[in-house]
C-alpha positions in Angstrom: -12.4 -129.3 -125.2 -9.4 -131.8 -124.2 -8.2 -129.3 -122.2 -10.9 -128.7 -120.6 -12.2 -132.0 -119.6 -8.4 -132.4 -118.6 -8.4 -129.6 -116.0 -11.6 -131.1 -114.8 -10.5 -134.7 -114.4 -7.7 -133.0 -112.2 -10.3 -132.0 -109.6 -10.7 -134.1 -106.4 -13.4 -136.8 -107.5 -15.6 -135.9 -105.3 -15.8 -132.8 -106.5 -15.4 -133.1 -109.9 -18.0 -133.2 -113.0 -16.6 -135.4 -115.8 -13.3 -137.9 -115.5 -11.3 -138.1 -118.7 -8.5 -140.5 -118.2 -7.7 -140.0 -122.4 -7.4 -136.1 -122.2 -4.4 -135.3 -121.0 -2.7 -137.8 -123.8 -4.9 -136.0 -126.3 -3.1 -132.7 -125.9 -0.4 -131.2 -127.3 3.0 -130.6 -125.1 2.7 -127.3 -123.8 -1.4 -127.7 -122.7 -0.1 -131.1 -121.6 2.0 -129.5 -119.0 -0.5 -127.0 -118.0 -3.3 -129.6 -117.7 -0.6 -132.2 -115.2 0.3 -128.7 -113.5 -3.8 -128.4 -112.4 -3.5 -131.3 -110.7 -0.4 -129.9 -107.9 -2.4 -129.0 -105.0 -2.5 -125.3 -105.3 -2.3 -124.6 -109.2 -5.0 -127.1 -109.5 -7.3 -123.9 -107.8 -5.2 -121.3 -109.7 -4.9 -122.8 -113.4 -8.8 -123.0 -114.4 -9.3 -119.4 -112.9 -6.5 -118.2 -114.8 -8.0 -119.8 -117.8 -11.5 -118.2 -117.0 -10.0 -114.8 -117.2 -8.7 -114.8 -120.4 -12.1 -117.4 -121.7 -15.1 -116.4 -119.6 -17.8 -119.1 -119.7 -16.4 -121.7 -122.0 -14.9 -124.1 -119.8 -17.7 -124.5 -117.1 -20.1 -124.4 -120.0 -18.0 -127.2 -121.5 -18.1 -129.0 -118.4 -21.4 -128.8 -117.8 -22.8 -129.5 -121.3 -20.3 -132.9 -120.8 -21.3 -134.2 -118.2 -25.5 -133.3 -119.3 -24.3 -135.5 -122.5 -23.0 -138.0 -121.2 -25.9 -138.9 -118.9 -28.1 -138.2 -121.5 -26.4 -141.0 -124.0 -26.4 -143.3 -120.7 -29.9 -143.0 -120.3 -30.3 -143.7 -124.4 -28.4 -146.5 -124.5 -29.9 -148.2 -121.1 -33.1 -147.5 -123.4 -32.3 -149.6 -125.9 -30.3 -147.6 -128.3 -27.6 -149.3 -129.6 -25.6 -147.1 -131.8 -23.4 -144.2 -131.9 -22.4 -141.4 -134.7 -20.6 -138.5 -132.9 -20.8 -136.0 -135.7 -17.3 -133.9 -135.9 -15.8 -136.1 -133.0 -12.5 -134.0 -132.3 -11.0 -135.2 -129.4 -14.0 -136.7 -128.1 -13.4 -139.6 -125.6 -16.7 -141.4 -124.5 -16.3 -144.1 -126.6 -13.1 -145.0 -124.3 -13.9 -143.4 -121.0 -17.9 -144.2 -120.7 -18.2 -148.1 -119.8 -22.4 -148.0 -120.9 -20.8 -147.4 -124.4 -18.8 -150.6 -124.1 -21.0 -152.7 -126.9 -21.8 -149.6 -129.2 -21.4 -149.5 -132.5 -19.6 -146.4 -132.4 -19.0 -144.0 -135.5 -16.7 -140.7 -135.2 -17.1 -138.4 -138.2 -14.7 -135.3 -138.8 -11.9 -134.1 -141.1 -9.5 -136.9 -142.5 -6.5 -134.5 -140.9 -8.3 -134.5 -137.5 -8.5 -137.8 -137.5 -5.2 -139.1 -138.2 -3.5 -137.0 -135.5 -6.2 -138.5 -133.3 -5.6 -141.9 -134.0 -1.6 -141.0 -133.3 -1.8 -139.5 -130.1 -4.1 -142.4 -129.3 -1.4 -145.1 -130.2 1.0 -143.2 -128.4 -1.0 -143.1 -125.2 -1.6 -146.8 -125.5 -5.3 -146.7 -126.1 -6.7 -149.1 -128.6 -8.7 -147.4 -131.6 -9.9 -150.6 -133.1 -13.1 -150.2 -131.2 -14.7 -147.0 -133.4 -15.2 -146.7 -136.8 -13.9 -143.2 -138.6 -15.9 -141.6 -141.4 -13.6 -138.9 -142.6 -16.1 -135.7 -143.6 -16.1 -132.3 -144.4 -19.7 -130.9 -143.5 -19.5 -128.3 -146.3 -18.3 -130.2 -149.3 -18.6 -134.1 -148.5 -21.6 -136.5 -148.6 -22.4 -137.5 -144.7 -24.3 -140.5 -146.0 -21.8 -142.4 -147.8 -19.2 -141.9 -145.3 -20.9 -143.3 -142.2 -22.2 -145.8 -144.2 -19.0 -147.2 -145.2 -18.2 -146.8 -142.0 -20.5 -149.9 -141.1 -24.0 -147.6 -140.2 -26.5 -150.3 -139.8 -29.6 -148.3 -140.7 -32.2 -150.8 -139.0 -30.8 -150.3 -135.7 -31.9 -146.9 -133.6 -29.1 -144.7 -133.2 -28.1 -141.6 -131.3 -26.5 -139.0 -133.6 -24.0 -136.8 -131.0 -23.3 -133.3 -132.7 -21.7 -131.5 -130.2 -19.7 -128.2 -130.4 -20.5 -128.1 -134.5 -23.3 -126.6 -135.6 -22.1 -122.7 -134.6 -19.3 -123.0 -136.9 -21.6 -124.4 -140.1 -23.2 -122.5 -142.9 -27.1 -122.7 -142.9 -26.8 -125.0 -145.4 -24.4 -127.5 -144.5 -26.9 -127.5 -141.1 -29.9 -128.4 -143.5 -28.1 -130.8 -145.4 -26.3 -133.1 -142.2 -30.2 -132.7 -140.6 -31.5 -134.1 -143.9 -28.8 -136.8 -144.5 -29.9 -137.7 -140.1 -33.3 -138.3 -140.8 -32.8 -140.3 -144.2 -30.5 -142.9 -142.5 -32.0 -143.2 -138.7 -34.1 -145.8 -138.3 -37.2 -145.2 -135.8 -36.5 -144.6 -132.3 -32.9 -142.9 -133.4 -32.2 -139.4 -131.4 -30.5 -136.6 -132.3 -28.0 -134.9 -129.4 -26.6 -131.7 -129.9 -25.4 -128.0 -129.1 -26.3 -124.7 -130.7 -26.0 -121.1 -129.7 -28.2 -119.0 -129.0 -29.0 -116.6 -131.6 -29.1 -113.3 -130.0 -25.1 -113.8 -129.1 -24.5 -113.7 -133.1 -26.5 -110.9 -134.3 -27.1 -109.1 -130.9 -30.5 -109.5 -130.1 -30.3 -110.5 -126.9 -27.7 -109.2 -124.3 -25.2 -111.7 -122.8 -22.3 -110.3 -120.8 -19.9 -112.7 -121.8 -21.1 -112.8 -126.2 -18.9 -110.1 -126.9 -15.3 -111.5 -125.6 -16.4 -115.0 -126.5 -17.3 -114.4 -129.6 -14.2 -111.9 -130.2 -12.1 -114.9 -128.8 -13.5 -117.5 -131.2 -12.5 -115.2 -134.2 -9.7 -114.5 -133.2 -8.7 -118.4 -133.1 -9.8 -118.7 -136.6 -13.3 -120.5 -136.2 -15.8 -117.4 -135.8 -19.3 -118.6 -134.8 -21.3 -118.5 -137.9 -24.6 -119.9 -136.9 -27.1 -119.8 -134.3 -30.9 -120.7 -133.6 -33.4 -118.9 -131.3 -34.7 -121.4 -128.2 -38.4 -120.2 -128.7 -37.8 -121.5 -132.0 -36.4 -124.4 -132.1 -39.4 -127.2 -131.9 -40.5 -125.5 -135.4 -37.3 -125.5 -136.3 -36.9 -129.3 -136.1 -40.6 -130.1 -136.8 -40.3 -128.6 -140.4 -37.5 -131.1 -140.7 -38.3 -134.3 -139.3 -37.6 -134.0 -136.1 -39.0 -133.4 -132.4 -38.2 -131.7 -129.6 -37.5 -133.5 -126.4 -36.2 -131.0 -124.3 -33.7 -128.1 -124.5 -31.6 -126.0 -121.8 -29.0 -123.7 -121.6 -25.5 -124.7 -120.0 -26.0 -122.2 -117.4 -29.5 -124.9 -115.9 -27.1 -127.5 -116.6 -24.1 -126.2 -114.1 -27.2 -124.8 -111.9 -27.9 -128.8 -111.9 -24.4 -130.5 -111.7 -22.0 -127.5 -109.8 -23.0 -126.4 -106.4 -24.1 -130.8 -105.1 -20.6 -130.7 -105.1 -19.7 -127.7 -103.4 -18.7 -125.7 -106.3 -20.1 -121.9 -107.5 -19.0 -121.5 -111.5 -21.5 -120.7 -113.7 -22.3 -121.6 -117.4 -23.3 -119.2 -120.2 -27.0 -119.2 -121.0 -26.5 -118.5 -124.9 -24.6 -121.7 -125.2 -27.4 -124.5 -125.3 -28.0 -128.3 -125.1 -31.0 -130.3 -127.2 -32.9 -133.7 -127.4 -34.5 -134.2 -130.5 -36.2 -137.7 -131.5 -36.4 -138.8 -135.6 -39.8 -138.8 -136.9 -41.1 -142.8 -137.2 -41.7 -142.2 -140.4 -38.0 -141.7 -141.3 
């Protein structure tokens, strides 16, 4: 995802999606050079096609469902809302690069590994980390709650919880259980933001041109897709646990949205999906 947001922050501004000052220092050397190489005039048109070839759909998917995300959490947080738990954070870089998050309590929740070589490559890009709390987690084993908790959660205060690019690569259960642990800690008013796949791509239900390579691709990296949720069932879905659905779409009506108002013609993968849900105010 660094990567990604990297090749698209080398884009003219006016035509690009989502600017990521932090990505390019996120990276490791070799991507480094490839992502400052996408920003020479002619490999900047040459390096994401390249990268299409060999992953087709991910990255304008990933750029799409970005920049969908962030407008969505500036729209939460000009509501009102004024905390943040990015659940399995990564490289994630709103909390430096979106300035309506300037103010936000903000909570990044992942692996204790992930996190330390985050915090590194941060200090060594000169960006200050004291900002964001981290809860170090594993979904499958650890308890969520007493993490973000001691990572200052103030459970009276509405929240969004940002769970993007997890739940695919999570057991059933360890969905359940970080659902559960959302609705036990959110105070009214909190939202939940996140991405699923579809579940036709997983168990081949429903034809997508680009399921089998992407899921081949995925595997092949170590971190096979492992779960997946139909759309036309996702409100009963959430309802049985708590929660309600806002609105859904696939990243394919997202780029359909953000790509051609600024000239530009890639398209997003329909079986990878973006979701609103709101906490019950009874939580």
């Amino acid at each position: 995802m660094a990567l990604q947001r990297a090749l698209e922050a080398a884009f003219p501004p006016e035509r690009r999606l989502v600017d990521d000052p932090l990505a390019v220092s996120l990276l490791d050397q070799p991507l480094r050079a490839v992502a400052k190489a996408s920003a020479m005039p002619v490999l900047g048109r040459v390096i994401p096609a390249l990268y299409d070839i060999g992953w087709p759909g991910p990255r304008p998917s990933a750029v799409a469902r970005t920049r969908l995300i962030d407008e969505t959490l500036e729209q939460l947080v000009a509501s009102g809302t004024a905390q943040l738990v990015i659940l399995g954070a990564g490289y994630d870089s709103r909390a430096w690069r979106l300035p309506a998050l300037r103010g936000v309590r903000v909570i990044e929740v992942d692996r204790l590994e992930t996190q330390r070589d985050k915090l590194a490559r941060l200090r060594h890009g000169g960006h200050d980390a004291r900002a964001v709390s981290f809860a170090p987690v594993d979904f499958e084993v650890d308890r969520l709650a007493d993490a973000v908790e001691r990572a200052g959660l103030d459970r009276s205060v509405p929240s969004v919880w940002l769970w993007e690019g997890v739940t695919n690569y999570l057991s059933p259960e360890a969905v359940d259980r970080t659902l559960a642990t959302i609705k036990e800690l959110a105070a009214p008013g909190s939202w939940v933001l996140f991405t699923y796949v579809h579940r036709g791509a997983l168990d081949g239900s429903t034809h997508f041109a680009e399921a089998k390579r992407w899921t081949r691709s995925v595997a092949r990296a170590g971190e096979p897709w492992t779960f997946g949720l139909e759309p036309a069932r996702l409100a009963a879905f959430l309802d049985a646990r708590g929660l309600t659905l806002e609105w859904e779409c696939s990243t394919a009506e997202a780029g359909r949205r953000y790509f051609p108002p600024v000239g530009r013609s890639e398209h997003a993968s329909e079986l990878y999906r973006v979701a609103l849900a709101s906490v019950d105010a009874a939580a």
